[in-house]
C-alpha positions, 0 to 999 in steps of 0.5 A: 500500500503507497503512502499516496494512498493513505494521504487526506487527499486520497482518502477524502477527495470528493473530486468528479462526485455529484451530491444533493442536500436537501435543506442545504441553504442554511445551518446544517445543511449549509455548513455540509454543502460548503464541506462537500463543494469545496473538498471537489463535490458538486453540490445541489443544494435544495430548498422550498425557498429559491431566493434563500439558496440563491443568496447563499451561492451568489456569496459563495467563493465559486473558487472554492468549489460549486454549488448550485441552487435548486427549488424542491419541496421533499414533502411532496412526490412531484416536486422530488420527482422533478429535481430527480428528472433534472439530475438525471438529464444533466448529471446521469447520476449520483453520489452523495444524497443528504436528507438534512431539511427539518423543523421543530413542530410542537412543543410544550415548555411546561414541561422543563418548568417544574413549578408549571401549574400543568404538572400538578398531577397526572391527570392534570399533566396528560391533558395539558399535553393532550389539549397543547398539541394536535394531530394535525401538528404532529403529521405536519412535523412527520411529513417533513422530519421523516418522511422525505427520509424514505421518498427522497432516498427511493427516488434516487436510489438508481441513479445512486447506484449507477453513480456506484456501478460507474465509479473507476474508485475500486470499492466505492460505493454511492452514500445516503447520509440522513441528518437525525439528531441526539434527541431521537436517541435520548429518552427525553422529549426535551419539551417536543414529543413530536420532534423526537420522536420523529427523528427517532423514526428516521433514525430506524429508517436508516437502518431499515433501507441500510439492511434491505437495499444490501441484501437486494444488491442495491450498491448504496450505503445508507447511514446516518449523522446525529449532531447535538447543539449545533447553530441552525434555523431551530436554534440561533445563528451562533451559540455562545457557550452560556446557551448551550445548556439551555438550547439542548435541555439535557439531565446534565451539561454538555461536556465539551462546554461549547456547540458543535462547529462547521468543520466538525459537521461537515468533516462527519458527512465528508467521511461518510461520503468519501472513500475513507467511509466506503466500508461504513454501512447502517450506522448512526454517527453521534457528534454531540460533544458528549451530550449523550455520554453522561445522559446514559450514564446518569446512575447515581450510586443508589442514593438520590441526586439532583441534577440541573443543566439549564432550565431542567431539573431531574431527580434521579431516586435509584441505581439503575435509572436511566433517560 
């Protein structure tokens, strides 16, 4: 094996591959379009608003690799269906598909209040949740939070799989990326049920396509990325430490003591999507500076403690008890 081979530009280059990121015009979406343009990839970045993608290709550094702005609506089969014409008649292929675009949904703050008059009893608390939210807000929140997750991923999923079969890289595959979150594998609603819960769903998604694409023979590799705090459209445009706490409403605080950066997001989904990643398949890769590290270990030797991290306050009563 050649030192050349080993090298960051050999293992990382995304030179000559075409991507997609759905929700690539701001946050996270946009800190993975600037990765994968300007490590050689070129990047349709996608979006319900045309004038927001716009803005953020006009004062991009073309010198820097290319991205290019195109209007698609992932909750609807038409609308994706268009953007696949497109790519197949310009491009022919694909490489790399990240399904990045999402929103919050409902959320009910009592729930991190512990003097909130809504948690006075159980009676009191189930129907405060159950008068707060609709199942209308909680379909709107799935159709755009999960969702896309299966129709995005199967419509192109030929011609990520020609993008495999036409590669001259020997072992590389074509990769699905899925933007999930810490909060779908964390046991606690952090005051949104709904948002939760549904990148929970997208979470298994990804494992589901991952197993039943290989075992049909499908030459694409599914995985996912689940960040922590991160500066985003949910969030703030930045994050000082001081809010970090507060934004991820976690049983303690988060150990790195900062929100997660650009280079680190984009660094993740390179990976995924370049040779170095090519024998990496079904997995969900946690960047979250450790936010899910001491919630899983939050047994606190059988004896009762309090823990505040924001505006949460948990008691924990017994050895063994989890989130």
């Amino acid at each position: 094996m050649s030192a050349q081979s080993l090298s960051l530009q050999s293992l990382y280059d995304l030179t000559g591959l075409v991507a997609i990121v759905t929700g690539g015009g701001t946050g996270i979406g946009l800190m993975i379009s600037q990765g994968l343009a300007a490590n050689g990839a070129k990047v349709y970045i996608t979006g319900r608003r045309k004038d927001v993608l716009d803005k953020v290709v006009d004062a991009w550094d073309k010198t820097k690799g290319e991205m290019i702005p195109v209007q698609m609506d992932v909750t609807s089969r038409e609308s994706i269906q268009e953007v696949k014409k497109m790519i197949q008649e310009k491009e022919g292929k694909l490489h790399i598909l990240v399904n990045n675009a999402g929103q919050v949904g409902p959320t009910s703050p009592f729930l991190n209040d512990p003097s909130a008059p809504e948690l006075k009893d159980a009676e009191t608390l189930g129907q405060s949740l159950f008068n707060n939210e609709t199942p209308k807000e909680w379909g709107d929140l799935y159709a755009i939070n999960t969702f896309p997750t299966f129709f995005v991923t199967t419509a192109f999923l030929g011609l990520l799989d020609k993008g495999s079969r036409e590669s001259q890289t020997p072992g590389f595959t074509s990769s699905v990326i899925n933007i999930t979150s810490i909060s779908g594998l964390i046991k606690l609603p952090q005051d949104h049920f709904a948002y939760n819960s549904a990148k929970a769903a997208a979470s298994h998604l990804t494992k589901m396509m991952a197993t039943e694409f290989a075992l049909k023979g499908v030459r694409v590799r599914i995985n996912a990325v689940a960040p922590g705090v991160y500066a985003s459209e949910m969030t703030f445009d930045e994050i000082p430490p001081e809010l970090v706490n507060k934004i991820g409403k976690g049983v303690m605080p988060v150990p790195a003591e900062r929100a997660g950066t650009a280079q680190e997001m984009a660094g993740t989904v390179i990976y995924l999507a370049s040779p170095a990643g090519c024998y990496t398949n079904g997995q969900e890769i946690v960047i979250d500076g450790g936010y899910v590290a001491p919630a899983a270990a939050a047994s606190v030797g059988g004896k009762e403690q309090t823990l505040r991290s924001g505006s949460l306050l948990t008691v924990f009563l017994h050895r063994g008890t989890g989130i």
